[in-house]
KOLLO-888209 format. One record per residue (C-alpha): x, y, z. Coordinates in Angstrom, 1 decimal. Example, Ala and Ser with C-alpha at 12.3 -4.5 7.8 and 13.67 -1.06 7.14 Angstrom:
{X = 12.3, Y = -4.5, Z = 7.8} .
{X = 13.7, Y = -1.1, Z = 7.1} .
This chain:
{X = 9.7, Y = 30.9, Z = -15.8} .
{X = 8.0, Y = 27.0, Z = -15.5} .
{X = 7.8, Y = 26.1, Z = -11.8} .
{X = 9.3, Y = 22.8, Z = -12.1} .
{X = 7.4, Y = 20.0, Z = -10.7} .
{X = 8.0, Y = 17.6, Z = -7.6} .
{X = 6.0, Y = 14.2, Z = -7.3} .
{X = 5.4, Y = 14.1, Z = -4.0} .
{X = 2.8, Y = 11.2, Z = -4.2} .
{X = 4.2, Y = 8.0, Z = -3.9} .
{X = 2.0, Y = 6.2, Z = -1.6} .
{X = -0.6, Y = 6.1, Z = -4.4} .
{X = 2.1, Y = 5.3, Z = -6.9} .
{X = 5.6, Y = 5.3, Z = -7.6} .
{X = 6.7, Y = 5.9, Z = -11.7} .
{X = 7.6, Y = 2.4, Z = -13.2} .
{X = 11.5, Y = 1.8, Z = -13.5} .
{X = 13.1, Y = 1.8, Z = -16.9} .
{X = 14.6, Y = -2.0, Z = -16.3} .
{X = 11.0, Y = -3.2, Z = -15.1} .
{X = 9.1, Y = -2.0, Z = -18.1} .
{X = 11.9, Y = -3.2, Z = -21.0} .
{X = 11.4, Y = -6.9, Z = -18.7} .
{X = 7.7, Y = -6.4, Z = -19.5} .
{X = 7.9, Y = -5.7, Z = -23.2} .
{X = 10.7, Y = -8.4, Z = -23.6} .
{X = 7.9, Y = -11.0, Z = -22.1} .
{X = 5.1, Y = -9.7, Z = -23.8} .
{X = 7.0, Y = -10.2, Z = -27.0} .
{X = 8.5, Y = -13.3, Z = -26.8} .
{X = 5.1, Y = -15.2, Z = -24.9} .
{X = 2.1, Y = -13.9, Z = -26.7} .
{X = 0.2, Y = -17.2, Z = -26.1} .
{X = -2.7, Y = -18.0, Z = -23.3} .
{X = -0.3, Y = -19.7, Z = -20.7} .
{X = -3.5, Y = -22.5, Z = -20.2} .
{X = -3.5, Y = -23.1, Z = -24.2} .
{X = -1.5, Y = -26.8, Z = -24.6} .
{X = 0.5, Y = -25.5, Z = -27.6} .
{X = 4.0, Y = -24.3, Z = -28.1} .
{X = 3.0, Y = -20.7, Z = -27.5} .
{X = 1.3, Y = -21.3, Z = -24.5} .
{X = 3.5, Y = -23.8, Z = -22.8} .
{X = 6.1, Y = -20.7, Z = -23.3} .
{X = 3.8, Y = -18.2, Z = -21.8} .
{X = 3.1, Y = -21.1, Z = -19.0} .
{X = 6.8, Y = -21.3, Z = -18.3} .
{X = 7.7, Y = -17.2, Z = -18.4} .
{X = 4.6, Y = -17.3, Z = -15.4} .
{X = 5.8, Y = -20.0, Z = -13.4} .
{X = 9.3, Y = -18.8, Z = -14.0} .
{X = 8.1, Y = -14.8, Z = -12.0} .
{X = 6.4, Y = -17.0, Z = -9.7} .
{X = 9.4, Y = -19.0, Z = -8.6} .
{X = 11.6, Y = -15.5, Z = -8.6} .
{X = 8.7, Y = -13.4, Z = -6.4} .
{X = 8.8, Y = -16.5, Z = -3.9} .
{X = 12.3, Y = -16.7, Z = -3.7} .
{X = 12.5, Y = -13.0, Z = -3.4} .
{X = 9.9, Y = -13.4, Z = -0.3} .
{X = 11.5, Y = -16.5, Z = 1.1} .
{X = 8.0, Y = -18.6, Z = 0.3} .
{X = 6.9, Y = -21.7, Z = -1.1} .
{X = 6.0, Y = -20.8, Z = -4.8} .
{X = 2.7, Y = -22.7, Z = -4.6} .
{X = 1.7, Y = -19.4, Z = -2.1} .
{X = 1.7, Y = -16.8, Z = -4.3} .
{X = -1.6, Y = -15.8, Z = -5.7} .
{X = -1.2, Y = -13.2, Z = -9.2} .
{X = -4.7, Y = -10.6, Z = -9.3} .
{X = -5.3, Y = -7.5, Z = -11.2} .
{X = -4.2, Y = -5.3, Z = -7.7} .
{X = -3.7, Y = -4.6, Z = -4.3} .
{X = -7.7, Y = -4.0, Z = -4.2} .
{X = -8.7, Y = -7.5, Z = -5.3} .
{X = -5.8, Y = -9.5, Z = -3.2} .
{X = -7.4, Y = -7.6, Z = -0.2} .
{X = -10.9, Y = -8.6, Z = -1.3} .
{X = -9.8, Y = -11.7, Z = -2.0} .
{X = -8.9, Y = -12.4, Z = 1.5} .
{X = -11.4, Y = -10.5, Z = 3.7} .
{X = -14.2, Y = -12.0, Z = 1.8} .
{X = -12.8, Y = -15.6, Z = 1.1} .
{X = -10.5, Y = -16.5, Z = 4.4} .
{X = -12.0, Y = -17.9, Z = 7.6} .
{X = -15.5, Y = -18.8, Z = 8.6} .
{X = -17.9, Y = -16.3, Z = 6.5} .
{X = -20.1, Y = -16.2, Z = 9.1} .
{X = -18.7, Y = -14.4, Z = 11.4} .
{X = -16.8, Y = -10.9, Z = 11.4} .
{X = -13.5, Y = -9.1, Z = 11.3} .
{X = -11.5, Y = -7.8, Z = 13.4} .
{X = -10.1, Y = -4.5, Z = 12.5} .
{X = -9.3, Y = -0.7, Z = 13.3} .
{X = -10.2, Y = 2.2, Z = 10.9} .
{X = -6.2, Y = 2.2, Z = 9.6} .
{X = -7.5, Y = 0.0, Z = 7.0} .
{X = -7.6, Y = 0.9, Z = 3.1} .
{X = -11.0, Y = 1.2, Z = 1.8} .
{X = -10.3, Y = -2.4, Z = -0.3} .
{X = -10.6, Y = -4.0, Z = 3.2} .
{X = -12.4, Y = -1.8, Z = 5.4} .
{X = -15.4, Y = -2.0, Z = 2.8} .
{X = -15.7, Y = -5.7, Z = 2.3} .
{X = -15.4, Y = -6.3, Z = 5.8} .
{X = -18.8, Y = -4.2, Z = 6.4} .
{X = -20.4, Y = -7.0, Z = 4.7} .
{X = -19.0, Y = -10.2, Z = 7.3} .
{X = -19.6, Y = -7.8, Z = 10.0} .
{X = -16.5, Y = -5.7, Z = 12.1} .
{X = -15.4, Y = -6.1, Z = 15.3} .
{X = -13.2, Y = -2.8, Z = 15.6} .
{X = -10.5, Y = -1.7, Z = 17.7} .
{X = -9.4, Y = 1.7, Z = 18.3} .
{X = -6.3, Y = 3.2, Z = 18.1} .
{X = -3.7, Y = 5.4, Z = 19.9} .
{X = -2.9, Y = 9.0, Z = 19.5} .
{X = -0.3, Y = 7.9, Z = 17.0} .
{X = -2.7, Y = 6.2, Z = 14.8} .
{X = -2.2, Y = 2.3, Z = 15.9} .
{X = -4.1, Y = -0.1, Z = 16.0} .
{X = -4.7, Y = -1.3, Z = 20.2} .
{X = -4.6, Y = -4.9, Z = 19.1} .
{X = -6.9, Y = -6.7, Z = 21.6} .
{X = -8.8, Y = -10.4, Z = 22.3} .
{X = -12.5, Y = -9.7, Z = 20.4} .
{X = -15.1, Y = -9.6, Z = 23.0} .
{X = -17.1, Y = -12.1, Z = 20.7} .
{X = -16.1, Y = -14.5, Z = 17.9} .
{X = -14.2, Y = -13.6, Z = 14.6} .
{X = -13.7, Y = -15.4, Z = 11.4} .
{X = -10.8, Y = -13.2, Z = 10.7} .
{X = -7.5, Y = -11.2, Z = 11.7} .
{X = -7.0, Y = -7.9, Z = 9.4} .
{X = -4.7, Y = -5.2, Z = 10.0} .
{X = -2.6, Y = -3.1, Z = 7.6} .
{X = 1.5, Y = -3.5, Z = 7.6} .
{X = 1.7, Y = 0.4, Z = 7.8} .
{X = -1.3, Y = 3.0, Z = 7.7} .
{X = -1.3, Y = 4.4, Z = 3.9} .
{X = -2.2, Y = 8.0, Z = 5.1} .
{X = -0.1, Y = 9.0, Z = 8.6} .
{X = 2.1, Y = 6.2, Z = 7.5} .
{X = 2.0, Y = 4.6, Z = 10.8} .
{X = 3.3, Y = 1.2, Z = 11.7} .
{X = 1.1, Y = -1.2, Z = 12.4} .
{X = 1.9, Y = -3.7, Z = 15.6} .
{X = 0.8, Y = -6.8, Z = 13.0} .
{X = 3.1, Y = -9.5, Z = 15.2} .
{X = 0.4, Y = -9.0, Z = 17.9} .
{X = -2.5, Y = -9.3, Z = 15.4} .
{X = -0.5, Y = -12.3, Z = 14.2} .
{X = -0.3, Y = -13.9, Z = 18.0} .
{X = -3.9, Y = -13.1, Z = 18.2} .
{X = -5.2, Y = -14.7, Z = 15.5} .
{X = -2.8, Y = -17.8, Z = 16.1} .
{X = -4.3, Y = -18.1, Z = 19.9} .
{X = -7.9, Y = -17.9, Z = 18.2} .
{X = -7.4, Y = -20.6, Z = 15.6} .
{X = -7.7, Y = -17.8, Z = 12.7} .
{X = -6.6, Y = -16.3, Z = 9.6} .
{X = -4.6, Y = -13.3, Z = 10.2} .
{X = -4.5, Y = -10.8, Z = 6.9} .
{X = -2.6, Y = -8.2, Z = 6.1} .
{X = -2.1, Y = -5.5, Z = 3.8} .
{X = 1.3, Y = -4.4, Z = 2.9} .
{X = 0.6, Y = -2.5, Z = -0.1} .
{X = 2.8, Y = 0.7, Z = 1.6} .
{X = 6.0, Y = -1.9, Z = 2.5} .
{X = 7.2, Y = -3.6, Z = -0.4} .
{X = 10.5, Y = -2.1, Z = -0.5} .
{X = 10.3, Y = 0.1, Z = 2.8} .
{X = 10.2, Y = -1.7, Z = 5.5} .
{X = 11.0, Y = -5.7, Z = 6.1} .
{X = 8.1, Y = -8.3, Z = 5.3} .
{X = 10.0, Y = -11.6, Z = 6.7} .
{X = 8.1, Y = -11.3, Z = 10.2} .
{X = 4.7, Y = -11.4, Z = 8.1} .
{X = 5.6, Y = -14.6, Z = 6.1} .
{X = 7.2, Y = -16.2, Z = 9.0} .
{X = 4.2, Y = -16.0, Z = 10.9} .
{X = 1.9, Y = -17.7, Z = 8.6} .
{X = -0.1, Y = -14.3, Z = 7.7} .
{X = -1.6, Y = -14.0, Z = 4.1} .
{X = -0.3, Y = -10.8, Z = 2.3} .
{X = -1.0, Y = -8.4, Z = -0.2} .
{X = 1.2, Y = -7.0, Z = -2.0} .
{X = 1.0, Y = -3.9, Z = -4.8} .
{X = 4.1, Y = -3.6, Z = -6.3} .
{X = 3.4, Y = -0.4, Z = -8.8} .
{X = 4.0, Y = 1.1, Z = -5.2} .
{X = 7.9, Y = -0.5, Z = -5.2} .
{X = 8.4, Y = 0.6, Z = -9.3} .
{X = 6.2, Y = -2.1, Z = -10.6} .
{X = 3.7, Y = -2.2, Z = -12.9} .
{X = -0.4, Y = -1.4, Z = -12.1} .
{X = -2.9, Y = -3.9, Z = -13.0} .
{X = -1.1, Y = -6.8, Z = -11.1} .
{X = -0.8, Y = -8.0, Z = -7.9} .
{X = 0.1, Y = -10.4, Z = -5.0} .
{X = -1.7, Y = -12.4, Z = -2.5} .
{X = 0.6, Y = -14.6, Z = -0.8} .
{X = -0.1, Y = -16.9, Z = 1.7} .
{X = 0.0, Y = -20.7, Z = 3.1} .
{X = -2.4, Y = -23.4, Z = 1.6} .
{X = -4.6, Y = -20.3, Z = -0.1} .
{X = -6.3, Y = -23.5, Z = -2.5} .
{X = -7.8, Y = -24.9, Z = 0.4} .
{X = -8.3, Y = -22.2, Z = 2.8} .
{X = -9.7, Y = -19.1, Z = 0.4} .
{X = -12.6, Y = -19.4, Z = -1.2} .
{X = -12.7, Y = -17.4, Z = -4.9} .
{X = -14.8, Y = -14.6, Z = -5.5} .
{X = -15.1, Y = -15.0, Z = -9.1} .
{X = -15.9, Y = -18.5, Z = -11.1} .
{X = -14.3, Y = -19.8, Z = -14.5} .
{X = -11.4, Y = -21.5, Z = -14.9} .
{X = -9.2, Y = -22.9, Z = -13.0} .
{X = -5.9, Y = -20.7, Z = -12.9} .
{X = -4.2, Y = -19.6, Z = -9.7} .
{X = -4.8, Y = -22.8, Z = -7.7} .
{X = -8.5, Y = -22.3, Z = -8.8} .
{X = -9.3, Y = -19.1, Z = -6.2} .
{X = -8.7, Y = -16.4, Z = -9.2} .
{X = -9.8, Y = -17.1, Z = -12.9} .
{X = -9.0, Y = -15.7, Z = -15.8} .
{X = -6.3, Y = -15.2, Z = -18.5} .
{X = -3.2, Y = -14.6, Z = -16.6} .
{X = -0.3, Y = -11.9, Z = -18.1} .
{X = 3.1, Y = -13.8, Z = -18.2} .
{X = 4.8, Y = -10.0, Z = -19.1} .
{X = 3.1, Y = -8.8, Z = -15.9} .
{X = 4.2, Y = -11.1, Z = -13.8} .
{X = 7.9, Y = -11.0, Z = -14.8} .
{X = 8.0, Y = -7.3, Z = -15.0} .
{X = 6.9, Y = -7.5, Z = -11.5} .
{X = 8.9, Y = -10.2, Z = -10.5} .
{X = 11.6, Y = -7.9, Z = -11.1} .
{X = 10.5, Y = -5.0, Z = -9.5} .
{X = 9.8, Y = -6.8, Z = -6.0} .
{X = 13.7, Y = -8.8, Z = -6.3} .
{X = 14.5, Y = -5.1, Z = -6.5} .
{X = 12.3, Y = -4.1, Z = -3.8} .
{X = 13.3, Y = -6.7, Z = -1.4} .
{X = 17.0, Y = -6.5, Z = -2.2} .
{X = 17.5, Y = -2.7, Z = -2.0} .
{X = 14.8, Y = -2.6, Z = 1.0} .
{X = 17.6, Y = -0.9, Z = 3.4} .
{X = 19.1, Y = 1.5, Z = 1.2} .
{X = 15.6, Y = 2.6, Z = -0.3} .
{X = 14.7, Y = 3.2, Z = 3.4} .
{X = 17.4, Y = 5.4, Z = 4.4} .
{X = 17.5, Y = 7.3, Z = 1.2} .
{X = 13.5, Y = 7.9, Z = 1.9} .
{X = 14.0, Y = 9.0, Z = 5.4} .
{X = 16.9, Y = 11.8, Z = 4.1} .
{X = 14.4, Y = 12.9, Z = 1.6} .
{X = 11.4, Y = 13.7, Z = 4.0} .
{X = 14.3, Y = 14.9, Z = 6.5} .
{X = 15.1, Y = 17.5, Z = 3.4} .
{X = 11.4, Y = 18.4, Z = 2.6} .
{X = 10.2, Y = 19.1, Z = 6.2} .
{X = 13.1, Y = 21.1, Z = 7.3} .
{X = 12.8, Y = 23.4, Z = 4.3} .
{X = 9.1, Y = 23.6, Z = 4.6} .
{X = 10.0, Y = 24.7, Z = 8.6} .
{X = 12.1, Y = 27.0, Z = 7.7} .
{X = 9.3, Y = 29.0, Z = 6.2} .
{X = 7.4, Y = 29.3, Z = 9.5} .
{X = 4.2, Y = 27.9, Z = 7.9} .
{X = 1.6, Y = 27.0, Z = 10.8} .
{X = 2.0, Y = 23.5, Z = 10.5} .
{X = 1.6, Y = 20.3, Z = 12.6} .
{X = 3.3, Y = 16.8, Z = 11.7} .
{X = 0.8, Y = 13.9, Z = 12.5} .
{X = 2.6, Y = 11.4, Z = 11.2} .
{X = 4.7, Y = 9.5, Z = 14.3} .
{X = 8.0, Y = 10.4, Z = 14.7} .
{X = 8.7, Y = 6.7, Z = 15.7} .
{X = 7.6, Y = 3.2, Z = 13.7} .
{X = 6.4, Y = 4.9, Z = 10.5} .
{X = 7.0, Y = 4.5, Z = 6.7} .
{X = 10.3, Y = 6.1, Z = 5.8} .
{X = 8.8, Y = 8.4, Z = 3.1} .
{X = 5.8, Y = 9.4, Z = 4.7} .
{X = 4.9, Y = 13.0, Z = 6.3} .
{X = 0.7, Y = 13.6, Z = 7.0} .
{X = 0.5, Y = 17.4, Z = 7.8} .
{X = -2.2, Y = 19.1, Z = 9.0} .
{X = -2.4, Y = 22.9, Z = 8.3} .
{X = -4.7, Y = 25.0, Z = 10.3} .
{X = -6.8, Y = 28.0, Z = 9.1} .
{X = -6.5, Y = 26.4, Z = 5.6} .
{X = -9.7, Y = 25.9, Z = 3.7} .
{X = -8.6, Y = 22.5, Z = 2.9} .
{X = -10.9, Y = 22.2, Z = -0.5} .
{X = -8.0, Y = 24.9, Z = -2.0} .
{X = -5.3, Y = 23.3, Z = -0.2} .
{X = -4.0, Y = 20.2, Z = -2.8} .
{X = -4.9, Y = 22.2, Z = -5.7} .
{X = -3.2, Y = 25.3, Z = -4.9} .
{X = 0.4, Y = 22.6, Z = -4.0} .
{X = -0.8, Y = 21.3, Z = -7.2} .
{X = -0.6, Y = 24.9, Z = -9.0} .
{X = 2.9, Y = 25.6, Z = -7.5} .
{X = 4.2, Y = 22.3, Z = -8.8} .
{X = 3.8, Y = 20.1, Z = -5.5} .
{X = 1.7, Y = 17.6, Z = -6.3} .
{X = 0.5, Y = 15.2, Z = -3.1} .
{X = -2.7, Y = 14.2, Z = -1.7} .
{X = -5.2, Y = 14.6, Z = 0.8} .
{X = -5.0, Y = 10.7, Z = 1.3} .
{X = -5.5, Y = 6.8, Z = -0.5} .
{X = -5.9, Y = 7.5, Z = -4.2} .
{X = -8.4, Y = 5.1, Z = -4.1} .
{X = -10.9, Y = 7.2, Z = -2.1} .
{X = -9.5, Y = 10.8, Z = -3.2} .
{X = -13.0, Y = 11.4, Z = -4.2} .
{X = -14.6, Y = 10.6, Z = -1.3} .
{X = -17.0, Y = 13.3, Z = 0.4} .
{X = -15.2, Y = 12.7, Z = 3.3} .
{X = -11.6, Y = 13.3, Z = 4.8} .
{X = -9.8, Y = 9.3, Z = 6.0} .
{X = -11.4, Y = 7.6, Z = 8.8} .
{X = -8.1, Y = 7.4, Z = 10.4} .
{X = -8.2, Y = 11.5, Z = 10.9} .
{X = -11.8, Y = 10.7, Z = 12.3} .
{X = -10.5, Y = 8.2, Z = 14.5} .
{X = -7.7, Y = 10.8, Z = 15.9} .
{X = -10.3, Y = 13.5, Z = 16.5} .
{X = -10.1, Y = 15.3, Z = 14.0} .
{X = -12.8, Y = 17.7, Z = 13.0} .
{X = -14.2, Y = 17.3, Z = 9.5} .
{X = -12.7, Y = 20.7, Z = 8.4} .
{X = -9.5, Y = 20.1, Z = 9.9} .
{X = -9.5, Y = 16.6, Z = 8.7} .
{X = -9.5, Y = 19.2, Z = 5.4} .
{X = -6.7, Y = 20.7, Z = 5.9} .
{X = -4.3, Y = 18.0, Z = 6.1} .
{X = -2.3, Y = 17.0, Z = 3.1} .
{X = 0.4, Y = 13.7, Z = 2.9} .
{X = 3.5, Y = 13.8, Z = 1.3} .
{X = 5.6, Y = 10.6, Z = 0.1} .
{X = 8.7, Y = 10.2, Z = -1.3} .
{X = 10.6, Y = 8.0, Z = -3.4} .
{X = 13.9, Y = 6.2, Z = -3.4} .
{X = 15.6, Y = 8.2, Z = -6.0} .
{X = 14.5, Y = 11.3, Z = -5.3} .
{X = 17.1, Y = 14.3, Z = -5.4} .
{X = 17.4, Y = 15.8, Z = -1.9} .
{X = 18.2, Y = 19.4, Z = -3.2} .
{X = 15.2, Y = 19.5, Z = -5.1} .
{X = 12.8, Y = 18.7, Z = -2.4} .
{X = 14.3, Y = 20.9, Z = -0.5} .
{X = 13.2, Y = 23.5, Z = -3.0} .
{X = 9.9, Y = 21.8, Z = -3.4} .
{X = 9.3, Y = 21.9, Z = 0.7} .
{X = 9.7, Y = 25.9, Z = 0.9} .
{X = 7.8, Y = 26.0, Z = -1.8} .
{X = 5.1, Y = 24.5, Z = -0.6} .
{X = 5.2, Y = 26.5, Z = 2.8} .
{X = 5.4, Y = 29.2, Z = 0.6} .
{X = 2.1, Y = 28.5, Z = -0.7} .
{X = 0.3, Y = 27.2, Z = 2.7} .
{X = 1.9, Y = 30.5, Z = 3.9} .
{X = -0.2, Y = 32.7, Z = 2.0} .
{X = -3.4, Y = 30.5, Z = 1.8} .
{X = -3.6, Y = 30.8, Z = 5.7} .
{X = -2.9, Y = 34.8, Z = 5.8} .
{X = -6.4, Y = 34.6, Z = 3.4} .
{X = -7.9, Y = 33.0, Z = 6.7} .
């Protein structure tokens, strides 16, 4: 008999929804013109992406003129670490950032703090000067809440530019606090049943304050050329109204699904250790770590029994090395191995990861009787 597969991967990617993709197709069809051509076509195109932009800032509660369209979450956060504040100087950060801002910050220069035995960041006045306030909304790998209204306070009192990334939120947790306090945001919403290839950096006055990585043409207030997608940015339009509006609902149903995957999974008695806080976390979010497992057979064995999750960020899933964050708890490298995040979605059927968690203590089960 087929094992039947359970997605457990979400924080790399949720599946597009049905109604965001027809929104995309319906665009793509009906605006097939450059929106910066002066002709019919493009003046349609024009309109259909000034039209998502209008809806995403409504949805966010911003001024339209904020919101930046990029290929990603990787080049919104690039965008802002290497274009906000005075160049010269560093960032201030913890290692709970994604590898799209932790590695352009190397080249300003870091000024790092550390962080608790949950995982958060021990915001703090830098004991020199910074050019720029970065911390993550909510750490992509325990799934820890970041304290970003005191990185937002700080970087007020310093006269700075306070980023953050809230690729992990969109849809789980609330972003007014981010916007109200002035801090420039990225956003991925193929994370919140979007679409990849696009995403959002939203901030205040981003024409004068960011300066572009890339030079051409004159689109998105002249910090990001290049041809926009008018079907992108309404399908994603969409699927961040969705996001915001259903935030609360998508939240609970989250938690109940992790609530139904960890008690099944403890009901096997697998040796097993939840890093992930039990307070302030993402809603769909469970880090485990696993002792005695040789963690190199550990995703691909899950993967085998039909579980599939990660060892961390898709984006460095091929790194030689486990997440800094696990470094930064004290982890060992080996044990750092061993540990294995699952994340859920918001439509997920409770009875089936309750199946899928026994069945993937089933599986740890045996590896660790190998050990």
């Amino acid at each position: 008999m087929t094992t039947a597969t359970q997605f457990c991967d979400f924080n790399a990617g949720a599946p597009a929804l049905p109604e965001v993709v027809a929104r995309f197709v319906e665009v793509e069809g009906r605006c097939p013109g450059n929106p910066a051509s002066a002709h019919g076509a493009g003046r349609r195109a024009r309109a259909a992406l000034e039209e998502a932009r209008q809806r995403i800032a409504a949805a966010l509660g911003i001024a339209a003129a904020d919101v930046v369209f990029t290929s990603g979450g990787t080049e919104a956060a690039n965008l802002a670490v290497r274009g906000l504040g005075d160049l010269g100087l560093p960032v201030a950060l913890a290692p709970t950032e994604h590898a799209a801002v932790h590695e352009p910050a190397q080249a300003r220069g870091v000024v790092a703090w550390a962080v608790d035995p949950d995982g958060r960041a021990m915001v703090a006045p830098p004991a020199r000067p910074v050019g720029l306030i970065a911390l993550v909304h909510a750490q992509s790998e325990l799934g820890a809440v970041q304290p970003v209204g005191a990185a937002i306070a700080l970087a007020a009192a310093l006269g700075v530019p306070c980023f953050v990334d809230a690729a992990q939120t969109l849809g789980r947790l609330p972003l007014d606090d981010l916007f109200a306090g002035g801090a420039c945001v990225a956003l991925s919403p193929h994370k919140a049943g979007g679409l990849r290839g696009h995403g959002i950096l939203a901030g205040p006055d981003l024409a004068r304050r960011l300066q572009p990585l890339l030079r051409g043409g004159a689109q998105e207030l002249g910090v990001r050329p290049g041809t926009q997608s008018p079907a992108l940015a309404a399908a994603n339009a969409l699927a961040i109204e969705l996001a915001v509006r259903e935030q609360v609902a998508r939240a609970a149903h989250m938690t109940a699904a992790r609530a139904a995957f960890l008690g099944a999974l403890a009901a096997t008695s697998v040796d097993s250790r939840l890093l992930t806080p039990t307070m302030a976390s993402l809603p769909n979010t469970a880090m485990l770590y696993f002792p005695g497992v040789d963690g190199r057979n550990l995703v691909p064995a899950l993967d085998l029994a039909g579980v599939q999750a990660s060892h961390g960020s898709a984006c460095s899933s091929g790194a030689p090395t486990p997440p800094r964050i696990l470094a930064a708890l004290g982890l060992a490298e080996a044990d750092a191995r061993a540990c294995v995040r699952f994340s859920f979605g918001w439509r997920d059927d409770l009875e089936s990861l309750r199946r899928t968690g026994g069945r993937a203590g089933e599986v740890v089960r045996a590896l660790q009787k190998k050990n």
